[in-house]
C-alpha positions in Angstrom: 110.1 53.6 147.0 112.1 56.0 144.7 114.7 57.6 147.5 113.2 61.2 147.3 113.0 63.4 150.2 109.4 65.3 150.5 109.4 68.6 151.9 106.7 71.4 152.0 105.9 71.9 148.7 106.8 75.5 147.1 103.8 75.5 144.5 100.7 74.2 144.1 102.0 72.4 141.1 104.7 70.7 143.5 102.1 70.0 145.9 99.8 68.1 143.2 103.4 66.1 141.9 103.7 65.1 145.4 100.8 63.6 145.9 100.9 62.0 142.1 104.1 60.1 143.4 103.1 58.8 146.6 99.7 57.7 145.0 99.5 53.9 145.6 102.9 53.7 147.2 104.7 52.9 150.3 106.8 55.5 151.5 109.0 56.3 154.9 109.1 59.1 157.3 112.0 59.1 159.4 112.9 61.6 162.2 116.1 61.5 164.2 116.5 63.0 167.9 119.2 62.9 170.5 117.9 63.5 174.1 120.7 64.6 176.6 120.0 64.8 180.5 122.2 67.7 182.1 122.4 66.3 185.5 123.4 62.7 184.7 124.9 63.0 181.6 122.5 60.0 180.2 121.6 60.3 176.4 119.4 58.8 174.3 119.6 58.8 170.4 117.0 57.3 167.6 115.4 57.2 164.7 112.4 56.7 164.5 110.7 55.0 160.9 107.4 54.5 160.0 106.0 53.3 156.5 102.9 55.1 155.3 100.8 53.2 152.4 98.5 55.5 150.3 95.5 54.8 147.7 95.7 55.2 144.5 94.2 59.0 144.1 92.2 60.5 141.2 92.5 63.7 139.8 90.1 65.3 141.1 90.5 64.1 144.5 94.4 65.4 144.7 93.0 68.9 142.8 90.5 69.5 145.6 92.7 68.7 148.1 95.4 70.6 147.0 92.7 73.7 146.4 91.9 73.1 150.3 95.2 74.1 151.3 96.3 71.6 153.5 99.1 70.6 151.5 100.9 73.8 151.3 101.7 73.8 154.5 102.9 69.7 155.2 105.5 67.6 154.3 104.7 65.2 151.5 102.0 67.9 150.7 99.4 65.8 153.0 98.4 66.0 156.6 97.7 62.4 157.8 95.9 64.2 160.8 93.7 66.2 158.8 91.4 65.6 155.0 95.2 63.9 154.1 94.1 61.3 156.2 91.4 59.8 154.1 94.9 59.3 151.3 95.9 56.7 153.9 95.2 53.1 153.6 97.7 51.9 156.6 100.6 52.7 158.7 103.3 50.6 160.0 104.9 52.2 162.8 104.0 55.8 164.6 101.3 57.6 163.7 102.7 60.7 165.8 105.9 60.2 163.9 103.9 61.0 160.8 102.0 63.8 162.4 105.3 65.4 163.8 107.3 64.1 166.4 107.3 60.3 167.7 106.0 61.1 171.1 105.3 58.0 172.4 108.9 57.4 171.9 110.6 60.4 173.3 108.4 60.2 176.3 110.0 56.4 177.2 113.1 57.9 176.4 112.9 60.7 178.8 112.0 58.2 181.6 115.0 56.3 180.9 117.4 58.5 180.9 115.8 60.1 184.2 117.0 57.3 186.2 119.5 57.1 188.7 122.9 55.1 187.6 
């Protein structure tokens, strides 16, 4: 949508722009991992992309979320696993990747790399 990067927020007042920005737009969360097995020397690489699609907040809805806490301590300043969740109107992709880490897809990567040659 507009190419920014979200971190934590440093402020409350960052948190609140944060969530004014992403209200009812699309945006990406992207992580990256390499996986490397030791014994065969297999890797695995990827990047994993998921597009998140928020509501249109109010005011007082980003205020009282913000108030809660939850966005201090998230990228984006929203926790799609906790009260953030209700900002959400659909996902394309991972939920986990959102959450954290793309589980589902490290997991299949493990197992492949885990094979014999």
């Amino acid at each position: 949508y507009n190419k920014k990067i979200y971190g934590k927020p440093a402020t409350i007042e960052e948190a609140k722009k944060f969530l004014h920005e992403l209200s009812g737009h699309r945006h990406v969360v992207f992580t990256a991992y390499h996986i490397i097995n030791l014994k065969n020397n297999r890797t695995r690489s990827r990047i994993v992309r998921t597009k998140v699609f928020f509501y249109h907040l109010k005011e007082d809805e980003i205020n009282d979320y913000v108030e809660g806490g939850e966005a201090m301590d998230a990228a984006g300043a929203y926790k799609i696993q906790g009260v953030g969740g209700l900002f959400v109107q659909r996902i394309t992709g991972s939920y986990f990747n959102v959450v954290g880490l793309p589980i589902e897809h490290i997991y299949r990567d493990i197992l492949e790399i885990q094979k014999d040659l």
